[in-house]
C-alpha positions as CSV (number, residue, x, y, z in Angstrom):
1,X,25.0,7.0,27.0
2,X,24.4,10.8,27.3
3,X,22.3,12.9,24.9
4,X,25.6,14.1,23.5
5,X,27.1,11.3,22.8
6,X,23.9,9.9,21.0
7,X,23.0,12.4,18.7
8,X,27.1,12.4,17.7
9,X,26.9,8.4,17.0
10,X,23.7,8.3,15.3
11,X,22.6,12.1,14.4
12,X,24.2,11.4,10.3
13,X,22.0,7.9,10.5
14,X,18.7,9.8,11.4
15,X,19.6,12.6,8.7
16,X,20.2,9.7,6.1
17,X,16.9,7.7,6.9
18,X,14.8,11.3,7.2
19,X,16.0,11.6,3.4
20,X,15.3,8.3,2.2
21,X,11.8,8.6,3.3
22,X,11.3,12.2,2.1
23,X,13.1,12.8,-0.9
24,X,14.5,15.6,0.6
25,X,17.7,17.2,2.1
26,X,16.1,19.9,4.2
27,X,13.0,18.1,5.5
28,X,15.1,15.4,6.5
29,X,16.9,17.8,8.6
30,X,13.8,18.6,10.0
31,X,12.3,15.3,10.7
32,X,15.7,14.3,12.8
33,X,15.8,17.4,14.2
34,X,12.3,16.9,15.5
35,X,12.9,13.1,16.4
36,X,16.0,14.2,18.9
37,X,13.8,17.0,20.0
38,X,11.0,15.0,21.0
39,X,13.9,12.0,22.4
40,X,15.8,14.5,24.4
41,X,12.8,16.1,26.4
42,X,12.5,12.2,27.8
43,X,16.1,11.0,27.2
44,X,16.3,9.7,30.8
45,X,13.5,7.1,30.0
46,X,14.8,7.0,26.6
47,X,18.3,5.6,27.2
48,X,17.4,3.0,30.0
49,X,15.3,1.2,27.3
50,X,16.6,-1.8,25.1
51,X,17.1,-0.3,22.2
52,X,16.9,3.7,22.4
53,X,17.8,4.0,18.8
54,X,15.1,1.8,18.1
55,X,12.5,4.3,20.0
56,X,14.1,7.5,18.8
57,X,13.5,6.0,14.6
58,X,9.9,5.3,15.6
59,X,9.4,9.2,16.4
60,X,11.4,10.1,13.0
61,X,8.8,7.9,11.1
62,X,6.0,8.7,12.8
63,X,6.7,12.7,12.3
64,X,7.3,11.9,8.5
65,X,3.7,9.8,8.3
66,X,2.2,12.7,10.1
67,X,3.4,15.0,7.8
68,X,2.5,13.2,5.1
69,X,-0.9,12.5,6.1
70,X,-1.4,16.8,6.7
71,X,-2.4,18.3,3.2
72,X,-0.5,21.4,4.4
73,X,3.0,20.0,3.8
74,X,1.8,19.6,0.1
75,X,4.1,22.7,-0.6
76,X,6.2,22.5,-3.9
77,X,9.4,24.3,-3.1
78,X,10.7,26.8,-5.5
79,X,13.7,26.4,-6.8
80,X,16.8,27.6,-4.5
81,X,20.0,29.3,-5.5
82,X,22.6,27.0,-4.7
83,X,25.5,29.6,-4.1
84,X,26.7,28.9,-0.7
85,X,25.2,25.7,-0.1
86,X,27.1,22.3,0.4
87,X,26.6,20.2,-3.2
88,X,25.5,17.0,-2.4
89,X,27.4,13.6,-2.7
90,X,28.4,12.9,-6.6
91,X,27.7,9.4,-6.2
92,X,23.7,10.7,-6.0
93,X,23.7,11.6,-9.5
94,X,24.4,8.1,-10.8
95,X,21.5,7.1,-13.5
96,X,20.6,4.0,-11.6
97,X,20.3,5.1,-8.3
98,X,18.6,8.5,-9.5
99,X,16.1,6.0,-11.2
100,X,15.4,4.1,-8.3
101,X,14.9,7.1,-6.0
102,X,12.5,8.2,-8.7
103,X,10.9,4.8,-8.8
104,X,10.7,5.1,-4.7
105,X,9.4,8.7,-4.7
106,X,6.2,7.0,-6.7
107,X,4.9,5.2,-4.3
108,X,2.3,5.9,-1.6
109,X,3.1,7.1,2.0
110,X,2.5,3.9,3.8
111,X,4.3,2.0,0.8
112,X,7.5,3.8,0.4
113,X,7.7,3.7,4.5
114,X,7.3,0.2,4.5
115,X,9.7,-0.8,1.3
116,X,12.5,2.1,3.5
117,X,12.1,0.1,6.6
118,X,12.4,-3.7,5.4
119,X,15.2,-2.6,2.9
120,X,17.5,0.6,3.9
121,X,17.0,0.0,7.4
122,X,17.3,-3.8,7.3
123,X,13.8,-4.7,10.1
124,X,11.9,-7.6,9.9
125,X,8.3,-7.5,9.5
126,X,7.8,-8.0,12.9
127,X,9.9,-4.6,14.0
128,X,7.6,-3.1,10.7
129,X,4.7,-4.0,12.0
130,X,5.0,-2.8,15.6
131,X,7.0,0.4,14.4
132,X,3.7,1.4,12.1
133,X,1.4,0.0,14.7
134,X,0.4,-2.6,12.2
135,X,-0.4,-6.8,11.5
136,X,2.8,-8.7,10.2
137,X,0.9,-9.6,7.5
138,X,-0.4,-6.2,6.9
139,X,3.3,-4.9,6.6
140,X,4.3,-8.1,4.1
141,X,1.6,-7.5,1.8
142,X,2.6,-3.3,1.8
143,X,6.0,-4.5,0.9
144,X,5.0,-7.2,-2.0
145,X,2.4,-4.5,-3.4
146,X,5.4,-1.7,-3.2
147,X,8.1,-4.2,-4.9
148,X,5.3,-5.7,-7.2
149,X,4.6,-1.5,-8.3
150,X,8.5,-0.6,-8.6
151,X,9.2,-3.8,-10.5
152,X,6.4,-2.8,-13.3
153,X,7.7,0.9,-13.2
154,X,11.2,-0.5,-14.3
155,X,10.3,-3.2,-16.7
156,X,6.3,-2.1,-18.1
157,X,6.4,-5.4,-19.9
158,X,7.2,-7.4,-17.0
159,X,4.3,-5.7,-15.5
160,X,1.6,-6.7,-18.2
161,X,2.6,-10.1,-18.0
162,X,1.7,-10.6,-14.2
């Protein structure tokens, strides 16, 4: 498979996990723009692995948790006029899913990455672990402490009984 012909298949996939792990539209850009970057200065090594899309979502999650980690990218964004600009997908706005992005954006670094991987992305622990450079059990107890956090976020009560 060329360069070309990867980015075209899974370019909107990279966007879409950049913005589930960053809670934002723009740095999601940046993070798969960064992850074909860094995939296309080595794509001949790159697409004779296994699994290249497999290599190429390790370098989008390690740039996010290395941006995370800096205390530079602790910028708050103004807000932006809008005129010009695509709107984003109605289905977005729904109270729910809104909620549960909130809910998401709560949680620490390490956390949220770990809950995005098992869940939106659909790994096992095993692919976790060894994507974060982490124990299996290291990567199931980040994910029962994330889900254990977002269930007493949405039901406080629930919480207190625990």
């Amino acid at each position: 498979m060329e360069f070309d012909e990867y980015v075209a298949a899974r370019g909107q996939h990279l966007v879409r996990l950049g913005l589930v792990l960053s809670s934002d539209h723009h740095r999601a850009e940046d993070l798969a723009q960064t992850a074909l970057m860094n995939a296309y200065r080595h794509w001949r090594r790159v697409r004779a692995m296994d699994d290249p899309h497999a290599y190429v979502r390790r370098i989008l999650v390690n740039a996010y948790l290395a941006t995370a980690r800096r205390s530079s990218s602790r910028e708050t964004p103004s807000e932006l006029d809008d005129v010009g600009q695509a709107q984003p997908d109605p289905s977005l706005a729904l109270v729910e899913h809104d909620a549960m992005w909130r809910m998401l954006a709560t949680l620490p670094t390490r956390e949220r990455t770990v809950v995005i991987l098992r869940y939106y992305e659909d790994l096992d622990y095993a692919a976790i672990a060894t994507l974060l450079g982490i124990k299996d059990s290291s990567a199931r107890a980040s994910v029962s402490k994330a889900l254990a956090t977002l269930r007493a976020a949405h039901d406080p009560a629930e919480g207190q009984n625990r």
